[in-house]
The first five atom37 places (N, CA, C, CB, O) and aatype in JSON, in Angstrom:
{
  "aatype": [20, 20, 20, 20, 20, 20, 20, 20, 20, 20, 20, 20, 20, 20, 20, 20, 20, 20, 20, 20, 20, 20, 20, 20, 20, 20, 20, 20, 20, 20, 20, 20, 20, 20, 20, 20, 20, 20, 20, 20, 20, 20, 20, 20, 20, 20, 20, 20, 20, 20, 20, 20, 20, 20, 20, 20, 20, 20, 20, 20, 20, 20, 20, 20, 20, 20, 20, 20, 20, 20, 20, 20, 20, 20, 20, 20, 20],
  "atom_mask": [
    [1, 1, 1, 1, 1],
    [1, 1, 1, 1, 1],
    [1, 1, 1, 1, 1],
    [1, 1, 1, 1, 1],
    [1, 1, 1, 1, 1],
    [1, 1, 1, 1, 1],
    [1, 1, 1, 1, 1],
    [1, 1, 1, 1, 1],
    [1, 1, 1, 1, 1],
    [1, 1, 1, 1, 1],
    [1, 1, 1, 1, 1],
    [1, 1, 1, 1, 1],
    [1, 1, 1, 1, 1],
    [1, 1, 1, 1, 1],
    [1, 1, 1, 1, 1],
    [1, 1, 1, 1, 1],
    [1, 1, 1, 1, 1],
    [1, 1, 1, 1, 1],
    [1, 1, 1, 1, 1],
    [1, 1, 1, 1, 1],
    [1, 1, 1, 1, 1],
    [1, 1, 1, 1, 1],
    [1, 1, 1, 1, 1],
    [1, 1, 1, 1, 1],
    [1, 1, 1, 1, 1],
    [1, 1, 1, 1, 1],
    [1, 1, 1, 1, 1],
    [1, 1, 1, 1, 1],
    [1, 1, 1, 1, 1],
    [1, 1, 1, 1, 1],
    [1, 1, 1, 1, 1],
    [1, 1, 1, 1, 1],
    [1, 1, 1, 1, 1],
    [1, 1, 1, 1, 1],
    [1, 1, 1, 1, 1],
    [1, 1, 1, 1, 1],
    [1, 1, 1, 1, 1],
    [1, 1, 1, 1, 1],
    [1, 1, 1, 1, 1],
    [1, 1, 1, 1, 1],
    [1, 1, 1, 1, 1],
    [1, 1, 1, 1, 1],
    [1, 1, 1, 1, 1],
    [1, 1, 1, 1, 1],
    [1, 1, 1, 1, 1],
    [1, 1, 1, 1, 1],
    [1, 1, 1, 1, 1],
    [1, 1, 1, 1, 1],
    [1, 1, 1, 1, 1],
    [1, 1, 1, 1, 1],
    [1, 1, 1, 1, 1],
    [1, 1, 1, 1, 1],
    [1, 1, 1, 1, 1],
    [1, 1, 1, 1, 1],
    [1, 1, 1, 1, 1],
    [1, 1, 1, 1, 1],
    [1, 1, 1, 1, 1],
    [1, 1, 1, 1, 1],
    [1, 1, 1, 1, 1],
    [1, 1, 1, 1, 1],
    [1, 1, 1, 1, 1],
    [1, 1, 1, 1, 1],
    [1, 1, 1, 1, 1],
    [1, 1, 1, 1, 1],
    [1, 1, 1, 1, 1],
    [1, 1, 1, 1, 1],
    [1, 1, 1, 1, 1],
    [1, 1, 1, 1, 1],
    [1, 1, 1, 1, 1],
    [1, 1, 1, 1, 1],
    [1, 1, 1, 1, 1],
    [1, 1, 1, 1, 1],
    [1, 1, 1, 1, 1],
    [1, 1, 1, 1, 1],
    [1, 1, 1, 1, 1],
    [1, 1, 1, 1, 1],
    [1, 1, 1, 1, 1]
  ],
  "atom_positions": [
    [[86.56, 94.58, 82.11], [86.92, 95.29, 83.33], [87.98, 94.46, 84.07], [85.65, 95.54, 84.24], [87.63, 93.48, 84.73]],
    [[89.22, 94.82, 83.98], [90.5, 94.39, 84.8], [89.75, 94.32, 86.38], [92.01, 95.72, 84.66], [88.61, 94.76, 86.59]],
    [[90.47, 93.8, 87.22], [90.51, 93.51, 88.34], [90.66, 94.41, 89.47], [91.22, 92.79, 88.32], [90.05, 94.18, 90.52]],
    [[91.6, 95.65, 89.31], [91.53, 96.6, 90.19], [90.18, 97.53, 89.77], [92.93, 97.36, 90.2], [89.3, 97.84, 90.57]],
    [[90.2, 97.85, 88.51], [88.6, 98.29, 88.37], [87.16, 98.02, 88.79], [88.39, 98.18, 87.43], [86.11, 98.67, 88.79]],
    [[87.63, 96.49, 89.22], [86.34, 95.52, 90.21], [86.28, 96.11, 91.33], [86.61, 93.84, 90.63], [85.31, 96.66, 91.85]],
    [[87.72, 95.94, 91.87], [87.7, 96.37, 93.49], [87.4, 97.5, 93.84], [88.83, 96.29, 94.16], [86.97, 97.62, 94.99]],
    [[87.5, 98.64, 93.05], [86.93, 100.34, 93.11], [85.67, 100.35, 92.85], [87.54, 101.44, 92.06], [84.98, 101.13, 93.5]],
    [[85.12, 99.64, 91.98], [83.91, 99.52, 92.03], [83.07, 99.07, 93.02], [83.73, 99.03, 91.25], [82.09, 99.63, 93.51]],
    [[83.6, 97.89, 93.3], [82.94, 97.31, 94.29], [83.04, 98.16, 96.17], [83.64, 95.74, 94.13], [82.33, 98.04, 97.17]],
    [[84.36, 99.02, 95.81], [84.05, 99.56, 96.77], [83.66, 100.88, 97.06], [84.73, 99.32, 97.28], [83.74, 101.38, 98.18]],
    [[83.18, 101.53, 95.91], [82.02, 102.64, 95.79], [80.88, 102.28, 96.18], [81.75, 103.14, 94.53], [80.14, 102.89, 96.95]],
    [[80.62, 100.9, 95.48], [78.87, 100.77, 95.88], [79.41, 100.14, 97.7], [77.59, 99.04, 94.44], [78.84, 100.7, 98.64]],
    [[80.15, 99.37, 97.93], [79.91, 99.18, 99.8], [80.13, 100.26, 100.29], [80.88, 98.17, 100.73], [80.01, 100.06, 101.5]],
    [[80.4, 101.38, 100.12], [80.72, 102.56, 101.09], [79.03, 103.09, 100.88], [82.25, 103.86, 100.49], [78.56, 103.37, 101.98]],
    [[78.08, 103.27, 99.78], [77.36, 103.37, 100.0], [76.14, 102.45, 100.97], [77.45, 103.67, 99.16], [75.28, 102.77, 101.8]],
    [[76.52, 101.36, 100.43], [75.69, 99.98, 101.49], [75.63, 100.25, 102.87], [76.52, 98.41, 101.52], [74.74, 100.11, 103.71]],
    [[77.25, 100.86, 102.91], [77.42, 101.12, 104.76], [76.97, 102.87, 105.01], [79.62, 100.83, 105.43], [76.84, 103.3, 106.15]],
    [[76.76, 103.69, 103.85], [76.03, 105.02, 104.44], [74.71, 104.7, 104.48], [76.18, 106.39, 103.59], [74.3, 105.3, 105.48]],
    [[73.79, 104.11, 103.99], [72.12, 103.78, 103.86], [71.69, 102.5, 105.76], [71.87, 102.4, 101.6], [70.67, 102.38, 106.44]],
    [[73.21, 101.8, 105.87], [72.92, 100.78, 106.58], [72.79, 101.94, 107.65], [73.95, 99.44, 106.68], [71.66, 102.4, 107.83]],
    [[74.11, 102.59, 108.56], [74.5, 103.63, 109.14], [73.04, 104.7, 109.47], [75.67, 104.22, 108.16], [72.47, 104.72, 110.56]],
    [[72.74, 105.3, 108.59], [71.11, 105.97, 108.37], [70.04, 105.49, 108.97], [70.59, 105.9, 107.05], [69.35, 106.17, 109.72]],
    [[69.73, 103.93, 108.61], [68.77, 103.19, 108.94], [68.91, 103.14, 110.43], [68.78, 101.94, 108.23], [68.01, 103.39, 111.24]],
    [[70.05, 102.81, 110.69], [70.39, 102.26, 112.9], [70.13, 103.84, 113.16], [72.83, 101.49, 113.78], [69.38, 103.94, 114.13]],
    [[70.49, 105.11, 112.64], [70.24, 106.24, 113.21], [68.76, 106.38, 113.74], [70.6, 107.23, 112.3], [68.43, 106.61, 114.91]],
    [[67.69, 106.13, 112.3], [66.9, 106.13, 112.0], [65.84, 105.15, 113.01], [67.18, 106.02, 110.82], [64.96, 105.56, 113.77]],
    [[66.16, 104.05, 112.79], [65.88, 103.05, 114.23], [66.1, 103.29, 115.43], [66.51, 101.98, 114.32], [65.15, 103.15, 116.19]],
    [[67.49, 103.76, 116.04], [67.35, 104.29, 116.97], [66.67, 105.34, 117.63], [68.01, 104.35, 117.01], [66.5, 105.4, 118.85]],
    [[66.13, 106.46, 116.48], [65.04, 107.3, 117.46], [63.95, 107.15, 117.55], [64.88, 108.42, 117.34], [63.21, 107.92, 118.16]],
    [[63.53, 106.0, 116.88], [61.72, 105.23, 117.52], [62.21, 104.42, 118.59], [60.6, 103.93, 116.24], [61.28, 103.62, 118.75]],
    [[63.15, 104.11, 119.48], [63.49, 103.12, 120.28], [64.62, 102.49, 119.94], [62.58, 102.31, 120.41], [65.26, 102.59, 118.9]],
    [[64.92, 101.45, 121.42], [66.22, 100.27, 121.34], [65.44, 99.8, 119.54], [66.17, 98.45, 123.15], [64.27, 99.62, 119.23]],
    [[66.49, 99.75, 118.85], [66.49, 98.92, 117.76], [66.68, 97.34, 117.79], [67.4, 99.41, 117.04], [67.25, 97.01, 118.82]],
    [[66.45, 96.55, 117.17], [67.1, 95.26, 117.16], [67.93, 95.3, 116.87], [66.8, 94.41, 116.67], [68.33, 96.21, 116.15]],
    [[68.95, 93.96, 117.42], [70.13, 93.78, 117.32], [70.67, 93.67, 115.63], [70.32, 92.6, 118.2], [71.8, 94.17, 115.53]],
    [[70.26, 93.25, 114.57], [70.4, 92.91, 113.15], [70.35, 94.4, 113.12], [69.26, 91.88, 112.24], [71.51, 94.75, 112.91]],
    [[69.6, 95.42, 113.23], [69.82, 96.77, 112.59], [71.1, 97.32, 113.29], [68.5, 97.79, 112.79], [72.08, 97.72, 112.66]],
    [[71.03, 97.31, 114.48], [72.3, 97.39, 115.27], [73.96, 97.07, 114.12], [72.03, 95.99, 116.66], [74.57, 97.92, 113.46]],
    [[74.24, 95.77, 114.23], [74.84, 95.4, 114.18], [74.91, 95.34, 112.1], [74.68, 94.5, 115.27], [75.84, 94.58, 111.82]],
    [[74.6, 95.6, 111.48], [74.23, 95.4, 109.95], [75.0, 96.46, 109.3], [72.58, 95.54, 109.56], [74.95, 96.53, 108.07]],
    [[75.75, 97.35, 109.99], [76.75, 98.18, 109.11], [78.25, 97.37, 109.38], [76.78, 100.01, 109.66], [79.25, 97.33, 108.66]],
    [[78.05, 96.85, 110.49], [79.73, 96.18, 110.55], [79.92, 95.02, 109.17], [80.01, 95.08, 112.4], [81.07, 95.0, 108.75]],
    [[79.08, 94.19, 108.55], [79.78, 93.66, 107.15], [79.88, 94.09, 106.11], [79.45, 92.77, 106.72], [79.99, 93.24, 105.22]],
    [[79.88, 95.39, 105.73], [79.75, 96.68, 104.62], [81.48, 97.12, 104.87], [78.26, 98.26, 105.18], [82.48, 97.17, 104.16]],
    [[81.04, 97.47, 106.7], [82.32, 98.01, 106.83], [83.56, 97.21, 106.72], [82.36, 98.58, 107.95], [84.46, 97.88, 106.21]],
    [[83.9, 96.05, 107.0], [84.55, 94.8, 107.1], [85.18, 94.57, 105.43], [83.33, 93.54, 107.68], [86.37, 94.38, 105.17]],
    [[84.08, 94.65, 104.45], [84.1, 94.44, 103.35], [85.27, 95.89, 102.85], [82.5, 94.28, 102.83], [86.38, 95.91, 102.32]],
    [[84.6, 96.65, 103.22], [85.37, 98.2, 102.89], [86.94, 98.19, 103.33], [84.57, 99.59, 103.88], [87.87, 98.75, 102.76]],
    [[86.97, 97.28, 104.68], [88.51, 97.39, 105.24], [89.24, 96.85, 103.97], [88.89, 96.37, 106.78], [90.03, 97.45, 103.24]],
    [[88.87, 95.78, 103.9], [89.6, 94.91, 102.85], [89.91, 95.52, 101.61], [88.84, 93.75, 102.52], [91.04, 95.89, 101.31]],
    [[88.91, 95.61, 100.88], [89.13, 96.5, 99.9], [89.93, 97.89, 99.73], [88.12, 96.69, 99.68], [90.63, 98.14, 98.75]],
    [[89.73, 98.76, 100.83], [90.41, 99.67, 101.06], [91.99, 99.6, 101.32], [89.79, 100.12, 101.92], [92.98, 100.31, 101.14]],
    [[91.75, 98.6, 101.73], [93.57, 98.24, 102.29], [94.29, 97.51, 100.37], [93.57, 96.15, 104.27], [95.33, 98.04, 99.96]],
    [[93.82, 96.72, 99.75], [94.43, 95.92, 98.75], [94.16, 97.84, 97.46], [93.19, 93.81, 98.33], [94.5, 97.94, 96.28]],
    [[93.73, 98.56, 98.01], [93.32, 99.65, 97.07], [94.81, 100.57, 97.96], [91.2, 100.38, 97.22], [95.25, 101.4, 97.16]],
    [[95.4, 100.61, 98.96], [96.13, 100.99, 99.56], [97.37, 100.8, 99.2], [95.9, 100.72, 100.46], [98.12, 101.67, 98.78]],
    [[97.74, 99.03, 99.45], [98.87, 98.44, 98.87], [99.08, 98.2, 97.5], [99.01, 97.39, 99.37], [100.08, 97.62, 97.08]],
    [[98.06, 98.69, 96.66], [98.64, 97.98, 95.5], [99.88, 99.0, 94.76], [97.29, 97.61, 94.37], [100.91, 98.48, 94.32]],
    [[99.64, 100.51, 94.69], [100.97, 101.06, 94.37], [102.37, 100.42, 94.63], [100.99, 102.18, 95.0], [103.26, 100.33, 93.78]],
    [[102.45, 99.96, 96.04], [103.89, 99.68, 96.61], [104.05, 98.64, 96.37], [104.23, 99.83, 97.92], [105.14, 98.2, 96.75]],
    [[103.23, 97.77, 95.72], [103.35, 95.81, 95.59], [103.42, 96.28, 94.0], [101.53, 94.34, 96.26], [104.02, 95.44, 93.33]],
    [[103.0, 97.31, 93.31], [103.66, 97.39, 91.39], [104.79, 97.85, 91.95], [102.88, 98.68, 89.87], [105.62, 96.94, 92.05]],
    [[105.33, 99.27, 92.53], [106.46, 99.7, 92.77], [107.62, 99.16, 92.66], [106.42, 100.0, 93.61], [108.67, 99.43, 92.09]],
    [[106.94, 97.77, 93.79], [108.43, 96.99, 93.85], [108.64, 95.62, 93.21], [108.82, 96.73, 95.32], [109.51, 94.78, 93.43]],
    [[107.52, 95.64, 92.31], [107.77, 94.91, 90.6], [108.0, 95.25, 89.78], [107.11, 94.42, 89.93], [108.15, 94.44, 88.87]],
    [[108.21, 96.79, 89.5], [109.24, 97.51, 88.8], [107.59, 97.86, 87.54], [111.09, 96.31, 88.2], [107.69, 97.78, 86.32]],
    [[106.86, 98.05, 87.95], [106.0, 98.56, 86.67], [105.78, 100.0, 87.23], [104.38, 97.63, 86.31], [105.8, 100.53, 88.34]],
    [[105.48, 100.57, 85.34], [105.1, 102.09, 86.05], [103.7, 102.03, 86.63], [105.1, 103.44, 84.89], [102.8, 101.25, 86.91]],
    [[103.95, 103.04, 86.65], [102.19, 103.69, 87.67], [100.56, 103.32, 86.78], [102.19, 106.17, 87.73], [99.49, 102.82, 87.12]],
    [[101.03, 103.78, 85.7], [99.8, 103.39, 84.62], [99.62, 101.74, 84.55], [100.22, 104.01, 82.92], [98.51, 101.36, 84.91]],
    [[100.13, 101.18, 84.31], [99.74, 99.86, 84.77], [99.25, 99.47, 86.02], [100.64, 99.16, 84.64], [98.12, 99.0, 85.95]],
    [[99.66, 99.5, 86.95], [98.94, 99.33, 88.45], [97.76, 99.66, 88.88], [99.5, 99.9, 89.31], [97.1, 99.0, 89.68]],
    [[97.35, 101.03, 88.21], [96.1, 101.8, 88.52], [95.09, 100.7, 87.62], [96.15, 103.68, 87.92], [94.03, 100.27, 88.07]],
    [[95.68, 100.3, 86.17], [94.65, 99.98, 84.96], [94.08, 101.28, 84.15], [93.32, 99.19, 85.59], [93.03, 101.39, 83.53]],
    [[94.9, 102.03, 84.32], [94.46, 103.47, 83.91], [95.04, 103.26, 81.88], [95.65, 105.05, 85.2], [96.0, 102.57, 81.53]],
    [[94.37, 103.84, 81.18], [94.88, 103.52, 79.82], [95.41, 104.89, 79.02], [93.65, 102.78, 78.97], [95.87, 104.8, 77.88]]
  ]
}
């Protein structure tokens, strides 16, 4: 598994991490104030997701302007 195939991967399963985390604070919140850890426990899912999302963003325009085609950049075969 090439390297951009990591990062899609890896950021399928955190988008889920952050829908189950997201659920749970819903979920907490209607028995009461939640604690702060449930509170606060979707922001490093999401954090993780920025990143990823963004290097899943730029990478077309960073092959583009290394002159490879498209099929290489993706890792597509």
């Amino acid at each position: 598994m090439n390297w951009s195939k990591w990062i899609r991967q890896l950021h399928r399963w955190l988008s889920i991490i952050f829908t189950v985390t997201v659920i749970a604070n819903f979920a907490a919140m209607a028995m009461g104030p939640p604690p702060a850890w449930i509170v606060y426990s979707p922001l490093i899912p999401l954090f993780l997701l920025l990143f990823s999302g963004l290097y899943m963003f730029v990478l077309p325009y960073a092959g583009r302007q290394r002159g490879e085609p498209a099929g290489e950049r993706t890792g597509s075969v």
